[in-house]
N, C-alpha and C positions, 0 to 999 in steps of 0.2 A: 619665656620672653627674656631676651638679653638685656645687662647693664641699656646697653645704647640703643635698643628699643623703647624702652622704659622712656630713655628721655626725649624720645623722638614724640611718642605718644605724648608725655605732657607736653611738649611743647605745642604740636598742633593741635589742642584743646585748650590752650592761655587765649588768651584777647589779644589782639593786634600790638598794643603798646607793650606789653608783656613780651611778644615775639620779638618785638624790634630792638626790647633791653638783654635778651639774652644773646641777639645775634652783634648788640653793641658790646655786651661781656667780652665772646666771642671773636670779635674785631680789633677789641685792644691787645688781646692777648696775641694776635696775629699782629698787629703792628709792632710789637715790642718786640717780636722778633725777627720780623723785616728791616726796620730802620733803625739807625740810633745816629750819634752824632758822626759816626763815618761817613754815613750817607752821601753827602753832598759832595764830598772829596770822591767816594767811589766812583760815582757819575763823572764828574766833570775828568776823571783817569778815562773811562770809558770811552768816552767823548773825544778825547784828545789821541787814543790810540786810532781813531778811525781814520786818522791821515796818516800813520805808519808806514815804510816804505816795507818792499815786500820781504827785502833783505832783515828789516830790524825784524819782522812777522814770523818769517823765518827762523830766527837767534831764538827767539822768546816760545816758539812753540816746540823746539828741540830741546829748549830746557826743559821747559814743563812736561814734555813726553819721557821723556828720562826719566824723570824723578817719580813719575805716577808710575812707571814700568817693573822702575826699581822698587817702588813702596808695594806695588802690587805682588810682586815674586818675591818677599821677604816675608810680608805680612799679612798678606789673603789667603786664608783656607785653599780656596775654590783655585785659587794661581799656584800656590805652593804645590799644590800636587802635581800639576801639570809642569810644572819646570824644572828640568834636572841637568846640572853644569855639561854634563858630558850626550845629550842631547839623548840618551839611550832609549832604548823600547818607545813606545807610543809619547814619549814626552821631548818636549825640545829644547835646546840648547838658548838660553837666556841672553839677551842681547840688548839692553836698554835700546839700542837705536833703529833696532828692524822688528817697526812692530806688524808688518807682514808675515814675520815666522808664528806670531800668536793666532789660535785658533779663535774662530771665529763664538761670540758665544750668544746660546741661544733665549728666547724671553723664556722658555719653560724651564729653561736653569736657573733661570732667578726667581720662576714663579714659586717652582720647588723649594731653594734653599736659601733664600736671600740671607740668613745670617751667615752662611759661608762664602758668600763675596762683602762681607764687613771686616774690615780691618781689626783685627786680633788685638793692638791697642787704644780702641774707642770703646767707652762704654755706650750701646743704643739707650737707655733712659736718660742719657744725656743730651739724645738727638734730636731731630725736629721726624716726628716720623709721617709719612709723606706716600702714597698710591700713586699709580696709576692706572686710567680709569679700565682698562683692559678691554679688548676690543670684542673679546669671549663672554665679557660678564666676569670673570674672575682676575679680577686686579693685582699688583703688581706691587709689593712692599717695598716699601725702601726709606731711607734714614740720610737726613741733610742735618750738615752741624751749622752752629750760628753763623758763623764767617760761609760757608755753602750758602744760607739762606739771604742773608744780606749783600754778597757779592751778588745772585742770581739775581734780585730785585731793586738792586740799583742799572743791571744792566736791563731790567725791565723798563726802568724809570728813562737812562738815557733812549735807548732804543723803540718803545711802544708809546711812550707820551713824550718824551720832548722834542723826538723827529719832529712831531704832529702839532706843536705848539699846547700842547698842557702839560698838567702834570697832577702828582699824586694827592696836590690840595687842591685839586679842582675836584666839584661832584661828578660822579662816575654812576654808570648802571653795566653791568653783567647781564647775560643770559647763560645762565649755567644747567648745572646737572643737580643741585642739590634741593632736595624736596624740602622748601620753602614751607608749602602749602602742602595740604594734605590731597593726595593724589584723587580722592573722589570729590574735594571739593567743587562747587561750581558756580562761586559768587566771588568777586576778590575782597579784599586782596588777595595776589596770588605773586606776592612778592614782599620783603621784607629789608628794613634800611639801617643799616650799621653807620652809626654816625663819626668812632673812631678812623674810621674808613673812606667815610666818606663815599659813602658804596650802597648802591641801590642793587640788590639782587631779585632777580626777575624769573620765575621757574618757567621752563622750558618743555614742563609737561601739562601748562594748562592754556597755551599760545593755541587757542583758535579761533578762525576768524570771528564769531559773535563776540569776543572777549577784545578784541582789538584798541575800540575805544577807551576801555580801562587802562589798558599797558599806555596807552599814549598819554590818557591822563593821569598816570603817575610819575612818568619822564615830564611831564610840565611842572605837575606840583613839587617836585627833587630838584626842578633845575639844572639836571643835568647836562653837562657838558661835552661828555665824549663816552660812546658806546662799547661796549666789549663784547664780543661770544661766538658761538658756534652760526659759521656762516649758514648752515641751514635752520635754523632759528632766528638768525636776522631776515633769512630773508623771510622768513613766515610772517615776522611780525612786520614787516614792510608791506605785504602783500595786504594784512588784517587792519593795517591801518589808513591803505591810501585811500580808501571811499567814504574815509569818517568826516565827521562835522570839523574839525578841527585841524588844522592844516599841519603836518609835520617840521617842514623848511619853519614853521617858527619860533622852532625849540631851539633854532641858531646853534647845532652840535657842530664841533668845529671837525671831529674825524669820527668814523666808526673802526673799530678794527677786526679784525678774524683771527681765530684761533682754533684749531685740535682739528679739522676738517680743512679739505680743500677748498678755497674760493674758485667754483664758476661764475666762465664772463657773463652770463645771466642773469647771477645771483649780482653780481657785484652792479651791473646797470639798472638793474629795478632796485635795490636798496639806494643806489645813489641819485637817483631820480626820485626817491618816493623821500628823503632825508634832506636831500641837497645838500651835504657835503660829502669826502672822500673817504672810500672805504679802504684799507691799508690791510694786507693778509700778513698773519704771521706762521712761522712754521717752529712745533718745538715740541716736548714731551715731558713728563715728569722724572724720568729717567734720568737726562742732564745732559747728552750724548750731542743734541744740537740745538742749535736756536738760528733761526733767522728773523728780519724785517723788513718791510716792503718800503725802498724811499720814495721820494715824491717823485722820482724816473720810472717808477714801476719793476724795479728788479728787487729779488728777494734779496739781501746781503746776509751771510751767515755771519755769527758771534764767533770769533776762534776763541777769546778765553774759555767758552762754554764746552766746544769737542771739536776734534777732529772730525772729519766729514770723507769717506771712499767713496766711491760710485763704482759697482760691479758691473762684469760685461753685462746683465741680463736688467740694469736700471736699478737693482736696490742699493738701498742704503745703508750704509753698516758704518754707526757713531763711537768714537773712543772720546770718555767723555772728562774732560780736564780740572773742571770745576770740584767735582766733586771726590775728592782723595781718598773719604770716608767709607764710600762706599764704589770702589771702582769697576767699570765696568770698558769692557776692551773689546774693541773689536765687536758692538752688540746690534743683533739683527734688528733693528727701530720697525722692520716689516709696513715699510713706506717703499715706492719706485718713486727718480727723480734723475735731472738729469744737472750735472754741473758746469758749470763756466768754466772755459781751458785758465788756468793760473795764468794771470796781470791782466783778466778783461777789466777794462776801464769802464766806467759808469761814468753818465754825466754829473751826477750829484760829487764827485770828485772824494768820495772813500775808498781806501783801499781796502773796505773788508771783502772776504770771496761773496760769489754772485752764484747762489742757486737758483739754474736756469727754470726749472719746473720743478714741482709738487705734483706727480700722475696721483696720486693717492696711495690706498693700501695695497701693497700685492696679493691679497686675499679678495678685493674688489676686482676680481674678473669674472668673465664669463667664459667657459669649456664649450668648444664647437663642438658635433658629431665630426667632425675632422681632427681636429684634436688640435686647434688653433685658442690660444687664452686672450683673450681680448679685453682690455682695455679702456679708459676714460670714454667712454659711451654717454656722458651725459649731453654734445652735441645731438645725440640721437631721441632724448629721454626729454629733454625742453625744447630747445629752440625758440621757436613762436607758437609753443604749443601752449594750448590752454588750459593749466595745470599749477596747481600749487605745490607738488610735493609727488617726487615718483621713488618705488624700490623694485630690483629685481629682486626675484627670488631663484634663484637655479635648481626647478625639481628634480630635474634628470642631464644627461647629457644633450635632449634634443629636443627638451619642455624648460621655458620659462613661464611664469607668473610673473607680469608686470603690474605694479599696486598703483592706484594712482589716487593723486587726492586732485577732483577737479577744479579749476574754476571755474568763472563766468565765461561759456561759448564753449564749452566740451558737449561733443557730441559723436554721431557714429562715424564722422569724418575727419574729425579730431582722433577716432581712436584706429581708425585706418593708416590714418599719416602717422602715427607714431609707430605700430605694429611694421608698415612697409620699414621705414627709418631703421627698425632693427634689426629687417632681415636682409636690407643691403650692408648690413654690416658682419652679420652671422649666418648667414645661408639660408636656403631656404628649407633646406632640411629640419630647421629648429620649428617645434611649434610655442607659438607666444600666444598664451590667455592675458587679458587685461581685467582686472576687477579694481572694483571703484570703492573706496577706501573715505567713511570722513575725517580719520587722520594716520597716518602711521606712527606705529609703536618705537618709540624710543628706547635705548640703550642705557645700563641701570646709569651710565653720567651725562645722560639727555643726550648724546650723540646717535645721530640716523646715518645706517648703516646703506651704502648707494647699493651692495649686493650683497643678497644671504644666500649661502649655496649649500644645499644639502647633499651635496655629491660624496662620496669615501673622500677621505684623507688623501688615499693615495690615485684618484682622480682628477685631484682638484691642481 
């Protein structure tokens, strides 16, 4: 047993109040190094650059791309090698200002060696060290220094709570990934509240519908004001709580927000129907490479202090990320499709930050035809008005799916006809679809549910 099982285990064998003072240990020591007396200055710069014209956006992102180019090919391992003055053999000719000639780089290069894309004069025990959740199960290291941590979470602060009218001293609830509670438990609490924080965390692996009434009555007794999480765990616990004794609309939450998963228009009108107020998607990664936030027009606006933003012919996205100098990463495959706003689309909320037009999802959530067509956002096909809590594809072969379904109330064999037809006017009829009936799907080790698992080779997929 490791160090950090050791403490995982005492922890979820202490008493509730004992949980809540460790997860408040916990919380201060995250706040000391999220805020400090910049704070309010960082924001309200934030804040003020969102009227920037495109010209000043422009001045200011050619500097900082220069300098991150230059710090990267002097002082990166991982760059150093790849750059040589006279562009010779397999390596190119170094150019601060065309960062098109840099090669693209991949997550398994960082998953491999992430101390050699660290900058050569940073010590990491000096660093804030930092994962991400990894979409494989095997996550993703990485290292943010204090000024990295507190520039990212002031631009959390203007963009994710003050669009939306709160803020960081308001009470907050998560639905996150991290085992709170102990995964076989089955009585709550199945959540724990850091009072540094001001943060109610809510696990994401014990949301089912009998438990629904509990989650609601802890978002009353917290008080909480505005929602955070994984859009398909908001919408579970929307779904777990609209037939309870207790009415949600009068927890008076002023936004819900979404994060690490795509908002469907489904999810987003049963949550804002079961809530009664407005659910605001965000888009970003622990990487640093992009961020966006949804304003009250409904367009996603991207953060440029945070990265550069490309869009390839084929819809992916590939971040060069500005924020973070310490550990840079250029040109890095985020393994998201998305499609962006042509440069000066105007929004009506009157920011000039860019406009990413969609979030398709992961480029690993397709499906392979026996024609050999990869298809796409499919969850028109997987909801609708179907009556269902919760669906996964699984891709067994190229001409078999297994469709998982968690049902609700009114699934039946006509319910599972309409969805089966639904997929193969979209996949042929060539594909055969099993449907099996699920009381919950299995989540990913950071509570995220995965829309497709496909077993297919590597080099089929």
């Amino acid at each position: 047993m490791t160090a950090g099982d050791l403490k995982l285990s005492l922890y979820h064998a202490a008493p509730y109040p004992l949980k809540c003072l460790a997860a408040s240990a916990h919380g201060l020591r995250l706040r000391r190094w999220r805020y400090d007396a910049s704070t309010d200055e960082r924001v309200d710069r934030a804040l003020e650059r969102e009227r920037w014209s495109a010209e000043r956006w422009r001045a200011w992102r050619d500097e900082r791309l220069a300098a991150l180019l230059q710090r990267a090919a002097t002082r990166v391992p991982h760059y150093r090698r790849l750059v040589r003055a006279d562009g010779a053999g397999d390596r190119f000719s170094f150019d601060s200002t065309r960062l098109g000639d840099w090669p693209l780089l991949e997550k398994e290069s960082l998953r491999a060696a992430p101390h050699e894309l660290l900058a050569d004069d940073v010590d990491p025990r000096r660093l804030y060290p930092e994962h991400s959740s990894g979409s494989t199960g095997t996550p993703v290291r990485l290292w943010w220094s204090h000024d990295t941590v507190r520039a990212w979470y002031a631009y959390f602060e203007a963009r994710c709570r003050l669009w939306y009218g709160v803020s960081r001293h308001d009470r907050w609830a998560i639905l996150g990934g991290q085992l709170v509670a102990a995964q076989a438990r089955d009585w709550p609490p199945f959540w724990v509240w850091s009072a540094p924080l001001r943060q109610l965390y809510l696990s994401t692996v014990h949301l089912a519908p009998r438990h629904g009434a509990d989650y609601l009555e802890a978002l009353f007794a917290h008080e909480v004001r505005h929602l955070y999480g994984y859009p398909s765990a908001l919408h579970a616990l929307a779904l777990a709580v609209a037939d309870g004794v207790r009415d949600p609309h009068a927890l008076g939450l002023e936004v819900i927000v979404t994060n690490a998963e795509p908002l469907y228009a489904h999810q987003r009108r049963d949550i804002e129907s079961v809530f009664g107020c407005p659910v605001r998607e965000t888009y970003g990664m622990a990487e640093l490479v992009a961020a966006a936030s949804e304003c009250a027009h409904g367009r996603l606006h991207l953060w440029p202090e945070v990265g550069l933003v490309e869009q390839r012919d084929d819809g992916e996205l590939v971040g060069t990320g500005l924020l973070n100098t310490d550990q840079p990463l250029i040109r890095y495959r985020v393994g998201d499709r998305g499609r962006l706003a042509p440069p000066g689309t105007a929004c009506p909320c009157g920011r000039s930050l860019p406009i990413l037009e969609q979030v398709e999802g992961r480029v690993d959530d397709v499906v392979v035809t026996p024609d050999g067509r990869r298809v796409g956002r499919l969850d028109p096909a997987l909801k609708g008005d179907l009556p269902v809590r919760a669906v996964q594809i699984v891709q067994e072969a190229l001409d078999r799916l297994v469709v998982r379904v968690v049902p609700a109330s009114g699934w039946d064999a006509a319910a599972e006809r309409a969805l089966v037809d639904s997929l193969r006017r979209r996949l042929g009829a060539e594909m055969v679809i099993e449907v099996e009936e699920h009381a919950a799907l299995e989540r990913g080790p950071a509570g995220k549910l995965r829309a497709v698992v496909s077993r297919l080779p590597e080099d089929a997929r």
